[in-house]
C-alpha positions in Angstrom: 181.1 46.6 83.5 180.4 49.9 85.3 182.3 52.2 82.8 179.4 54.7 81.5 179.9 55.0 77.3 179.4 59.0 77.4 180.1 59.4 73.7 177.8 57.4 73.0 174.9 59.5 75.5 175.2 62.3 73.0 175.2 60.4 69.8 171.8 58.0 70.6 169.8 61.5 71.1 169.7 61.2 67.6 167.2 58.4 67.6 164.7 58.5 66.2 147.1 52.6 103.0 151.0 52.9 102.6 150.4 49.8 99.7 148.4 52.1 97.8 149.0 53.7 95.0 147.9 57.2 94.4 150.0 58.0 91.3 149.5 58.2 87.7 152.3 55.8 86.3 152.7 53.6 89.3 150.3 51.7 89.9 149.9 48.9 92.8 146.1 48.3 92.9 146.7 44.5 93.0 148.5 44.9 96.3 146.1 47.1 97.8 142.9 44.1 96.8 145.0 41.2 97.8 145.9 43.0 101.2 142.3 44.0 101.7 141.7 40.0 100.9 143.4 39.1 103.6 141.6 40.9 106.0 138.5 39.4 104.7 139.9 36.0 104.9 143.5 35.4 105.6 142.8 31.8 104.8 143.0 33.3 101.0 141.0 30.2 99.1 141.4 29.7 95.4 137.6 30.5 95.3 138.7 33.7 96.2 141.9 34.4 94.7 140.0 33.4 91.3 136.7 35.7 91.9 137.8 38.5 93.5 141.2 38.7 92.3 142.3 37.1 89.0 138.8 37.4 87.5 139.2 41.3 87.5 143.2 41.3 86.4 143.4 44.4 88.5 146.7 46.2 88.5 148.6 44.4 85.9 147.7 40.9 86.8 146.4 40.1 83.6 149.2 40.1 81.7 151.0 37.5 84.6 148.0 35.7 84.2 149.3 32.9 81.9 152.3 32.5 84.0 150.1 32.2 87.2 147.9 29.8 85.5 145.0 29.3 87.8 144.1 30.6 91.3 145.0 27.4 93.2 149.0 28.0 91.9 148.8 31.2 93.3 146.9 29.9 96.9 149.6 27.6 97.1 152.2 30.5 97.0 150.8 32.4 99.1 150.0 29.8 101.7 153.8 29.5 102.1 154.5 33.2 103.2 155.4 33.7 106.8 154.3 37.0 108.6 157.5 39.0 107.6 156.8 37.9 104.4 153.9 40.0 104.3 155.1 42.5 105.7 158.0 43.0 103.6 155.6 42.7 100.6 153.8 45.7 101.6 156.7 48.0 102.3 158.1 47.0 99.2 155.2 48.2 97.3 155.4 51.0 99.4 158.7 52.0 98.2 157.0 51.2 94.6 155.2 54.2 95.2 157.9 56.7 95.9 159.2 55.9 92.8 157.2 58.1 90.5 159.3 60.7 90.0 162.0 57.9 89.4 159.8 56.1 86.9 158.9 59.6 84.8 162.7 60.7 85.0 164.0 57.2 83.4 161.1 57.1 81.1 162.3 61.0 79.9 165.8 59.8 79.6 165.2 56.9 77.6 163.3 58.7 75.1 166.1 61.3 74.7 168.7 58.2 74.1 166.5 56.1 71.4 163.7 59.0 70.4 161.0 56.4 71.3 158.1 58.3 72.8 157.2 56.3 76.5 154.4 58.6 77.4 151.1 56.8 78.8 153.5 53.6 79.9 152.6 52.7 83.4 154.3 50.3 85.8 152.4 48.0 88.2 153.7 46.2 91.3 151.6 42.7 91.6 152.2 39.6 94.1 152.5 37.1 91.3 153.3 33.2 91.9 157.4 33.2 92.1 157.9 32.5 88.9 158.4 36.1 87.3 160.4 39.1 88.5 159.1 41.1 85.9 157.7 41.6 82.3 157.2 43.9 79.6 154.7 44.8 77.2 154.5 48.0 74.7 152.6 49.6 77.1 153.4 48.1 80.5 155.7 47.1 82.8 154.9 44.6 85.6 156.7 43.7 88.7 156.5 41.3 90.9 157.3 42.3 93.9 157.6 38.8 95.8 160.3 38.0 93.2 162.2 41.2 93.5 162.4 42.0 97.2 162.9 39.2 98.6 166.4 39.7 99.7 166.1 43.4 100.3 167.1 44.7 103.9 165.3 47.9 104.2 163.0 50.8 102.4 166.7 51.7 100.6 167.1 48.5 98.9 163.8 48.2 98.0 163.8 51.4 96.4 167.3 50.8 94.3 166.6 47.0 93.2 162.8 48.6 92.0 164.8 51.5 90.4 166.7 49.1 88.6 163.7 46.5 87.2 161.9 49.7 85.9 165.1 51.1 84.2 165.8 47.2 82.9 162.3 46.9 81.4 161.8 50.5 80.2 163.9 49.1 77.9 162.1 45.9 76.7 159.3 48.6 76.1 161.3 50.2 73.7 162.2 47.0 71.7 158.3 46.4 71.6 158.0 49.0 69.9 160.7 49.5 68.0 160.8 45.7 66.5 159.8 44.8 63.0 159.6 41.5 63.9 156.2 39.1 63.6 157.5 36.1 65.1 158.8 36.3 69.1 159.8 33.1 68.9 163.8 33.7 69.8 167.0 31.9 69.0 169.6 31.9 71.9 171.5 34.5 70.2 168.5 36.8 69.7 167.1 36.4 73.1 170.5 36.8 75.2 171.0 40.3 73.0 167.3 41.4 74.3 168.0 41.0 78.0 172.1 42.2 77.5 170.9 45.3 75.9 168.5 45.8 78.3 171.0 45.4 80.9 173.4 47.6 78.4 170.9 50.1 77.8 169.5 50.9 81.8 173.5 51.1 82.8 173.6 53.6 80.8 170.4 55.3 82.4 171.3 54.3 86.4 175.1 54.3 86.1 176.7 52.4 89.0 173.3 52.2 90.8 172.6 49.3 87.9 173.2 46.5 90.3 171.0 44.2 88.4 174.0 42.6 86.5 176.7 42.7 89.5 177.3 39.0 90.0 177.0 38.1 86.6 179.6 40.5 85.4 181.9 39.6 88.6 181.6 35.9 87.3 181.8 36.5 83.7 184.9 38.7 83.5 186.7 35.9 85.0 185.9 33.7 83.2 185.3 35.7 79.9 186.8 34.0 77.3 185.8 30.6 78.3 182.1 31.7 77.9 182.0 33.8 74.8 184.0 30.8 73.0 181.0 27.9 74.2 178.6 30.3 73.7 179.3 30.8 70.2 178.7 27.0 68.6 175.4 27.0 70.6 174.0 30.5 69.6 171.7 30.1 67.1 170.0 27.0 68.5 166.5 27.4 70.4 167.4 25.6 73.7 168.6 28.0 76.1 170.1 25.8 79.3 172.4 26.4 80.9 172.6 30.3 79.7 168.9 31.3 80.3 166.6 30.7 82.8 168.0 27.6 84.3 169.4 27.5 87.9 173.2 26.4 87.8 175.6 25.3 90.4 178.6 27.0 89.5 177.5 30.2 88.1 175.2 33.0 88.6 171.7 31.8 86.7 171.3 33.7 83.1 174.9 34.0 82.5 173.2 35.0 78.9 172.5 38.0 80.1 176.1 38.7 80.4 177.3 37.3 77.0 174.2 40.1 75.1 175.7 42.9 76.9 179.0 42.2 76.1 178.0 41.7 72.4 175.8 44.9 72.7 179.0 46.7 74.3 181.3 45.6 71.8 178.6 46.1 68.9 178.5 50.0 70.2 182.0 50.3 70.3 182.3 49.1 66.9 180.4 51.8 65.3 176.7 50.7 66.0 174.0 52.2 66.9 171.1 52.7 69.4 168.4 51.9 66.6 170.1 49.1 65.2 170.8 47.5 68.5 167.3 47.8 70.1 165.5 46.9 66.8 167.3 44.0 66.4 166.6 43.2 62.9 170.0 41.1 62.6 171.4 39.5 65.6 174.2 37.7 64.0 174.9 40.8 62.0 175.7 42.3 65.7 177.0 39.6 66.7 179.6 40.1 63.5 180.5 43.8 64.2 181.3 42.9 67.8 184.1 41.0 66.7 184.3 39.4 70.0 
């Protein structure tokens, strides 16, 4: 799934403290207050979390702030991290911050590929409540950096796995704004094509540093036939297990993932294009051309 569709680079022009951030598109604010938080009172009480914290949705946290619920969700969460856990949480949004140039350079590349202006779109690194690696809107992206750097090893992986969310999400950006579409409620079809073409689309930017999709590509070309054919009689249905956002036992989670960007690969190959694909007017119309 690393092969890099050049042809199709030239075509889609044709479209139309160390935690804190002192950038213009990067933005981890919400680090830098819970941080100072703790040095107020490492205890961190819901009281708090919900007065000095959620109450202001600094830095992106308002737009995680239905998925975080209410402050004692997030004082359980945090409750649970050990030392390193902090730690790591602060040098990860310290490598969020070397990103800039990153960020700007993806954003620039993106807009030459689909013509979608992404000026003024800002990324914000949050400590959210483990339930979301990251999210979109048409003029955000937030990560959250618990999620996504929880396995990293050092300031290297950090800085690729952020690389990769931003790239992955840029993306989503673009569909928000691209999308004629009133109603977000998605079929499986239609949400599997969002995330595969995001997946599709920031290859396409990153190249073999997209690691986002390594083991689901590793476990789907195995096994690729076998999936695409009982993916197909389930598609258009709105439950989403075992293909989305369900944990598994023997398969990577969001093998759906996998399934869209093989569509969107196929549906490219075929003759489709950038506009079509993003805009997603028609899934089962690019689900047709792919001829899978």
């Amino acid at each position: 799934m690393k092969k890099i569709l050049t042809s199709i680079l030239g075509m889609a022009a044709l479209l139309t403290n160390t935690y804190v951030s002192a950038n213009d598109t990067i933005d981890t604010s919400a680090v830098t207050q819970l941080f100072e938080l703790r040095k107020t009172s490492p205890s961190l009480s819901a009281q708090m979390l919900d007065e000095k914290l959620l109450a202001s949705g600094t830095g992106g946290l308002a737009m995680l702030r239905g998925r975080i619920q209410n402050a004692d969700n997030l004082q359980r969460f945090y409750t649970s991290f050990s030392k390193n856990d902090w730690v790591r949480l602060e040098q990860c949004a310290a490598s969020l911050n070397t990103l800039e140039d990153e960020f700007d350079a993806l954003k620039a590349k993106l807009t030459e590929l689909t013509g979608v202006s992404l000026k003024g779109v800002k990324a914000y690194g949050v400590v959210g409540a483990g339930n979301t690696a990251a999210t979109a809107s048409p003029k955000a992206i937030v990560l959250g950096l618990e999620m996504i750097c929880g396995a990293a090893e050092n300031s290297a992986d950090f800085a690729l796995t952020l690389e990769n969310y931003l790239a992955h999400e840029l993306v989503h950006v673009v569909q928000y704004r691209v999308t004629n579409r009133t109603n977000f409620r998605f079929n499986l079809l239609e949400i599997s094509l969002l995330e595969g073409s995001s997946d599709y689309v920031a290859e396409l930017l990153l190249g073999n540093n997209y690691i986002l999709d390594d083991a689901r590509s590793e476990y789907g070309n195995k096994k690729d036939n076998t999936l695409l054919k009982s993916f197909e009689p389930v598609m258009l249905s709105y439950d989403y297990a075992p293909w989305l956002y369900t944990p598994v036992e023997d398969k990577p989670m969001d093998m759906g993932y996998w399934v869209g960007f093989k569509i969107a690969e196929a549906f490219m190959e075929n003759g489709g294009t950038l506009k079509e694909l993003l805009t997603l007017d028609d899934a089962e119309a690019i689900f047709a051309k792919a001829s899978l």
